[in-house]
C-alpha positions as CSV (number, residue, x, y, z in Angstrom):
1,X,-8.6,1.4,42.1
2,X,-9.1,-2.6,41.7
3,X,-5.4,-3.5,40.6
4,X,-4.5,-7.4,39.6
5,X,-0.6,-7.7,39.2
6,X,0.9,-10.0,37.0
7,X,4.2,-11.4,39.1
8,X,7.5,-12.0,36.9
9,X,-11.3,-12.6,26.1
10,X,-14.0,-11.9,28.3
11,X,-16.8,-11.8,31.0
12,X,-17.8,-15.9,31.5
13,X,-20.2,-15.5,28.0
14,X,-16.4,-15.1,26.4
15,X,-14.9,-17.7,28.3
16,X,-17.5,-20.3,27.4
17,X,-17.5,-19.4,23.6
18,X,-13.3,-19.4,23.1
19,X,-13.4,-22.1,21.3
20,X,-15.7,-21.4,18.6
21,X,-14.3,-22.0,15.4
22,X,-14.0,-24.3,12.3
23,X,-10.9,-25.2,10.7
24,X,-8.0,-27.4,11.7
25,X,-6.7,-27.1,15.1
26,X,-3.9,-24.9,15.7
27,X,-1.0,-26.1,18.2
28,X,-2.4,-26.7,21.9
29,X,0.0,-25.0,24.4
30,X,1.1,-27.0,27.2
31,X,0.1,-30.0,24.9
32,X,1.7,-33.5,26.4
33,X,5.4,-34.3,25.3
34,X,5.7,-37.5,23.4
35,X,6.3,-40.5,25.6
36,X,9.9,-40.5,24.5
37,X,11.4,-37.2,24.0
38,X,13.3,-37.2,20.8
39,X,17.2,-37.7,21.2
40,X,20.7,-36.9,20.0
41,X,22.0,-33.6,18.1
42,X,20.0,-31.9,16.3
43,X,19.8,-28.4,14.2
44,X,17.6,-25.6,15.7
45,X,15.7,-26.4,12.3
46,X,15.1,-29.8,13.1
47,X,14.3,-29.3,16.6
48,X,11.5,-26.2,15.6
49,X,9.7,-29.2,13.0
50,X,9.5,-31.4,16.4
51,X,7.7,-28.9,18.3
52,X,5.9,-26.6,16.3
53,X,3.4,-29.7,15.4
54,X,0.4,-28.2,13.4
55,X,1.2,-24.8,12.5
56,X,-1.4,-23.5,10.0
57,X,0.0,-19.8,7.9
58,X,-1.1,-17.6,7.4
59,X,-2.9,-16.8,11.1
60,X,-6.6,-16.5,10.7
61,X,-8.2,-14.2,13.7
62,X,-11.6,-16.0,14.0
63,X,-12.8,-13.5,15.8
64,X,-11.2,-9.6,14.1
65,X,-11.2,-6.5,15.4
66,X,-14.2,-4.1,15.2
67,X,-13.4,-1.7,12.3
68,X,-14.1,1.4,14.9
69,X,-11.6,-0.2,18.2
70,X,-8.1,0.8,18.8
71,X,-5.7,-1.2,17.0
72,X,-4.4,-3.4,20.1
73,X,-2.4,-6.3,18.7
74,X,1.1,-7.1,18.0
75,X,1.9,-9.3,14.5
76,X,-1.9,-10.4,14.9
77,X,-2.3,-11.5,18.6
78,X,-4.5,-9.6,21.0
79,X,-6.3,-9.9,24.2
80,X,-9.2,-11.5,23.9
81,X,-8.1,-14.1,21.5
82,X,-7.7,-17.8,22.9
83,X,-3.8,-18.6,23.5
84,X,-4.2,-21.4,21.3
85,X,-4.9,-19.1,18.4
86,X,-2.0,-16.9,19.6
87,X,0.8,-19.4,19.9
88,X,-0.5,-20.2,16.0
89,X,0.0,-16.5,15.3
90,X,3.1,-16.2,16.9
91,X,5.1,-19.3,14.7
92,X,3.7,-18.1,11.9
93,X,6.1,-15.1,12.3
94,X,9.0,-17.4,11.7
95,X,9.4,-21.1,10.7
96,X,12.1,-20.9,13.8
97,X,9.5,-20.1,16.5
98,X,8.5,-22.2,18.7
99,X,5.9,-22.5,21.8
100,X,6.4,-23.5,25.2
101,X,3.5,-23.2,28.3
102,X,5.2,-20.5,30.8
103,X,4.4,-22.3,33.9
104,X,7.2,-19.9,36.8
105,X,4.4,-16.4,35.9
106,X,1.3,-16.2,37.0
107,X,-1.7,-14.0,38.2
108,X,-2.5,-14.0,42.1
109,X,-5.8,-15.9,41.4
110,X,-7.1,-19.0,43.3
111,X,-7.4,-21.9,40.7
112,X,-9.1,-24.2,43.5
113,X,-6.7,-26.9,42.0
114,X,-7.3,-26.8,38.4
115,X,-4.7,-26.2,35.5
116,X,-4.9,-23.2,33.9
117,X,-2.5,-22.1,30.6
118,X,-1.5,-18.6,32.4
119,X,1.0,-17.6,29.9
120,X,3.5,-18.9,27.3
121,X,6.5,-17.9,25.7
122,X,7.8,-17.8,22.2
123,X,11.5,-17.6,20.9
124,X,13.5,-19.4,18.3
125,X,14.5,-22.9,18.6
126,X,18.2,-23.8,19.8
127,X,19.8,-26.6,18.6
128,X,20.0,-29.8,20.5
129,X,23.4,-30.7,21.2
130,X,24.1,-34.0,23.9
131,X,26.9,-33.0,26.1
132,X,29.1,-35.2,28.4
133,X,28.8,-34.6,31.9
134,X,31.7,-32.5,32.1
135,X,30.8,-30.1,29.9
136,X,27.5,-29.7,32.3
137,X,29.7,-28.9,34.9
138,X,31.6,-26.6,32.9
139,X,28.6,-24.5,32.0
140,X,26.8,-24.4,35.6
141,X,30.3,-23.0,36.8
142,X,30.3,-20.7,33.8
143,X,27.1,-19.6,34.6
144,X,27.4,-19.3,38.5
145,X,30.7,-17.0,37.4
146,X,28.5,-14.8,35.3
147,X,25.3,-14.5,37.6
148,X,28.1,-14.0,40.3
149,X,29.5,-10.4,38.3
150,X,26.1,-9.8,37.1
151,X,27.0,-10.0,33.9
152,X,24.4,-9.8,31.2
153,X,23.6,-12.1,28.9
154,X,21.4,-10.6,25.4
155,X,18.5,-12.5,25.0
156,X,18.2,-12.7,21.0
157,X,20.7,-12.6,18.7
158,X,20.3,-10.2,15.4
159,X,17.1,-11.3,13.4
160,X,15.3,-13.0,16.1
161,X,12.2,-12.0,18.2
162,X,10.7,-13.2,21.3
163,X,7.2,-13.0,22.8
164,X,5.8,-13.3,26.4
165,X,1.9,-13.7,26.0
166,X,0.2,-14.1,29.3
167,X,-3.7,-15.9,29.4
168,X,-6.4,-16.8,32.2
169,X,-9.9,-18.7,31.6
170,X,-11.4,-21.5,32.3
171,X,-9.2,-24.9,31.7
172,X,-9.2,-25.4,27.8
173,X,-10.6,-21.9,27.4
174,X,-7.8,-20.0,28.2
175,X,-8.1,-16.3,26.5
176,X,-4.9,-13.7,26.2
177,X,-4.5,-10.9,28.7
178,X,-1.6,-9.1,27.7
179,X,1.3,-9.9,24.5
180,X,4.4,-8.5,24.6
181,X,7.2,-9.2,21.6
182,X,10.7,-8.1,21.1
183,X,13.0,-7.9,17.9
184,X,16.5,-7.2,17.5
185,X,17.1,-6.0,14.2
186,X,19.3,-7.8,12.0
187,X,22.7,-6.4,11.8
188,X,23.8,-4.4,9.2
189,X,20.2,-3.5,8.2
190,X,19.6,-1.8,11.1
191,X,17.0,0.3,10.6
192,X,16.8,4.1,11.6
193,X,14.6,5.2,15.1
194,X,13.0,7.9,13.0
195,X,11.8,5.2,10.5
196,X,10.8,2.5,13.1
197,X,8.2,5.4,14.9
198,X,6.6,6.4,11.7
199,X,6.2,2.7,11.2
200,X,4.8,2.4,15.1
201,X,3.0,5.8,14.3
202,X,1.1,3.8,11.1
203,X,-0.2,1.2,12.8
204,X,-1.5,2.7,16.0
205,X,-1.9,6.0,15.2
206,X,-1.0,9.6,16.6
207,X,0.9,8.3,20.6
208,X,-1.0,9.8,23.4
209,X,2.3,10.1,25.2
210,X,6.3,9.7,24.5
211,X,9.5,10.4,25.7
212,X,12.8,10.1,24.1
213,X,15.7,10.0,26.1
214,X,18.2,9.6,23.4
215,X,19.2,6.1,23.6
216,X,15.6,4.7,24.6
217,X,12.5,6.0,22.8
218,X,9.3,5.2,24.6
219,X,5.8,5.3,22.8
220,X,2.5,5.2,24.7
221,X,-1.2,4.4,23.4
222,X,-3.5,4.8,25.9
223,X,-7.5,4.2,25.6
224,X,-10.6,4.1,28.0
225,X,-12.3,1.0,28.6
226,X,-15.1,3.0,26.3
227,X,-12.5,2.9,23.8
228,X,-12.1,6.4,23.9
229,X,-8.4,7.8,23.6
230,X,-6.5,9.4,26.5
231,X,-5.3,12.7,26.2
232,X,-1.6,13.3,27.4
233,X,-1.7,14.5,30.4
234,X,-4.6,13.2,31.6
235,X,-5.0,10.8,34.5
236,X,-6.0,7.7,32.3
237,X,-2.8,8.6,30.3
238,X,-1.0,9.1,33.3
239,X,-2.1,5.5,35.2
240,X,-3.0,3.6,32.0
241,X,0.8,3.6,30.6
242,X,2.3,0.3,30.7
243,X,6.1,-1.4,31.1
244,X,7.3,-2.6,27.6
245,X,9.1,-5.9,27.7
246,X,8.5,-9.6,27.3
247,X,9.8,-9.8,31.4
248,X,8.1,-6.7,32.5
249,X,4.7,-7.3,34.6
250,X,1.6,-5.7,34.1
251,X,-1.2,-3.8,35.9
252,X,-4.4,-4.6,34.9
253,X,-7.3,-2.0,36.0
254,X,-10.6,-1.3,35.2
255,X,-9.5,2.5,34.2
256,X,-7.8,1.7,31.6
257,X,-9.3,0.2,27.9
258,X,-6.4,-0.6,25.6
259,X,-2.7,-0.1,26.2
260,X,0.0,-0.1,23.9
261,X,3.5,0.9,24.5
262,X,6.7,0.4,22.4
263,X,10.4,0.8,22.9
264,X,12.8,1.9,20.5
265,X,16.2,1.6,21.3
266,X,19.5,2.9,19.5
267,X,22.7,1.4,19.3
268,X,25.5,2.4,21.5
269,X,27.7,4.1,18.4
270,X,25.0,5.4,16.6
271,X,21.7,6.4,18.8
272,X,19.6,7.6,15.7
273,X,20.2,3.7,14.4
274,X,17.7,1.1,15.7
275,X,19.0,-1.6,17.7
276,X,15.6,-3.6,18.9
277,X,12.2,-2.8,19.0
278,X,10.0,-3.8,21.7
279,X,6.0,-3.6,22.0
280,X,3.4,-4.5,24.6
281,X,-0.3,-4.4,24.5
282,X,-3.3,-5.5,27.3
283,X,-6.7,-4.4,27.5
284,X,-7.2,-3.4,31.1
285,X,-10.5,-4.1,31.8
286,X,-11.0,-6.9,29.6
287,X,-8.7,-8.8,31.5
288,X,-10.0,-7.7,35.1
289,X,-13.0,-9.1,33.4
290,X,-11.7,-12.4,32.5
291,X,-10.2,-12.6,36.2
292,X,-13.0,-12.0,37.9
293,X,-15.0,-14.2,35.7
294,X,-12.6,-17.2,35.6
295,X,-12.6,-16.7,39.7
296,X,-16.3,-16.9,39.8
297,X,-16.6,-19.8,37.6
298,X,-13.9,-22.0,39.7
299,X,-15.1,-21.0,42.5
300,X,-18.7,-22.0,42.0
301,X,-17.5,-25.0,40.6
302,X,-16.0,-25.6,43.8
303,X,-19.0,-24.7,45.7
304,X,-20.4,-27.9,43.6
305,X,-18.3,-29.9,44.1
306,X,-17.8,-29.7,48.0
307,X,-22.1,-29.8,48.1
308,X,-22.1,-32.7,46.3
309,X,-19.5,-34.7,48.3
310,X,-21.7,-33.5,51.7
311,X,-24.7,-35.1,49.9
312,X,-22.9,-38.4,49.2
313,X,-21.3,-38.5,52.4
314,X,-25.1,-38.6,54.0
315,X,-26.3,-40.9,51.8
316,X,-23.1,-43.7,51.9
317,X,-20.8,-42.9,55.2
318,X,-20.5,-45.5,57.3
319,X,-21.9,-44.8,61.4
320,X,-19.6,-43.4,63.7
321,X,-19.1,-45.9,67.0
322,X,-19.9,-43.7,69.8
């Protein structure tokens, strides 16, 4: 099986046409800082309106879904839509969110050099608060102590969301592979697990495959690349079922079409009550396609390059002294 791993849209004819499109320009991900990096305390409102930039709601796809494909997005991004499109969608989910180019995650591709947007995250803006150099120290120690016990830290507070969305294309065309989002539900309106699968169940349809362990409730739609859905049971169901979490990595094959799994789980006094929802989505093929594409494309470029360097060199070296 031809496996690419993510560590932790869409042959080149997709690549080259990514950025087709009128309208404004949404937010460019891994856009340059300002010279001088704004200063001083400030609210996580304030600091969200100096780095959101041109956010444009509500998201537009500019390319939609096929009214016969699996439903295979998460609040409007998908693979196969250009990350700069997808960070737009993903601030339009909350005036808080903002974008940042994930730069530490990566597919095992060679880039031959270039620059190229693999992924970015999305979470609500902290305030900016200047600190003294002793209360640096402080915190490092703190968090040595707590990295020392193991202790775990939650990564959103009630009413926020996060998204990992991971990308690969060429330089400026950059095209999603795989979006994963989490929610923790705001407390005391916690919704109930039975409510939040027949709200899963609505928008995706009957799961090919589930399991509920009690405290965790796992939901799995699995397609062919034809677009055809996976029995349960089957061995596209069975190899085509994906990890469900913003720091999960992903499998891409060329078995599997679209993949969708969500993850319910309950609070610790009360498992039929919703604590955080979680959902992931990537279109296996498609993105082996946009790897192997984006490969071929640097690497011919490279091939270019090094010819055309040989042809100079003959042309303007200067004579060995033998």
């Amino acid at each position: 099986m031809n496996n690419r791993f993510l560590r932790a849209a869409c042959v080149l004819a997709l690549i080259s046409a990514a950025g087709c499109g009128g309208g404004k320009e949404p937010p460019k991900v891994g856009a340059q800082p300002a010279a001088k990096p704004p200063a001083g305390n400030a609210s996580a409102e304030q600091v969200a309106k100096e780095m959101r930039g041109n956010v444009r709601c509500p998201a537009q796809d500019s390319k939609p879904r096929a009214a016969n494909a699996p439903v295979d997005d998460v609040v409007g991004i998908r693979p196969g839509m250009p990350i700069d499109e997808a960070a737009n969608f993903a601030m339009c989910d909350n005036p808080l969110i903002v974008v940042t180019e994930n730069k530490q995650r990566g597919y095992n591709i060679n880039t031959f050099g270039a620059h190229i947007r693999q992924g970015f995250d999305a979470k609500f803006a902290e305030p900016r608060v200047e600190k003294t150099s002793q209360q640096i120290l402080k915190e490092m120690q703190e968090e040595t102590v707590r990295r020392g016990n193991n202790t775990y830290v939650a990564p959103l507070k009630g009413g926020q969301a996060r998204y990992y969305v991971s990308s690969m294309g060429l330089p400026g065309q950059e095209l999603v592979l795989s979006v994963a989002r989490e929610e923790y539900f705001p407390d005391g309106k916690l919704p109930t697990v039975d409510n939040v699968k027949k709200a899963l169940i609505g928008k995706y349809g009957e799961p090919t495959d589930e399991n509920d362990s009690g405290q965790n409730a796992y939901l799995w739609w699995v397609y062919d690349p034809s677009g055809n859905k996976a029995e349960g049971g089957s061995s596209v169901a069975g190899q085509c079922k994906i990890n469900v979490s913003p720091d999960s990595g992903t499998s891409l094959s060329n078995a599997c079409g679209v993949q969708v799994g969500a993850l319910i789980q309950g609070t610790a006094q009360n498992a039929g009550l919703a604590h955080s929802l979680a959902v992931t989505v990537q279109n296996g093929a498609l993105g082996m396609a946009v790897l192997r594409g984006t490969e071929q494309a640097l690497a011919q470029g490279d091939a270019s390059r090094k010819a055309k360097e040989l042809n100079d060199a003959s042309k303007n070296s200067a004579a060995p002294k033998l």
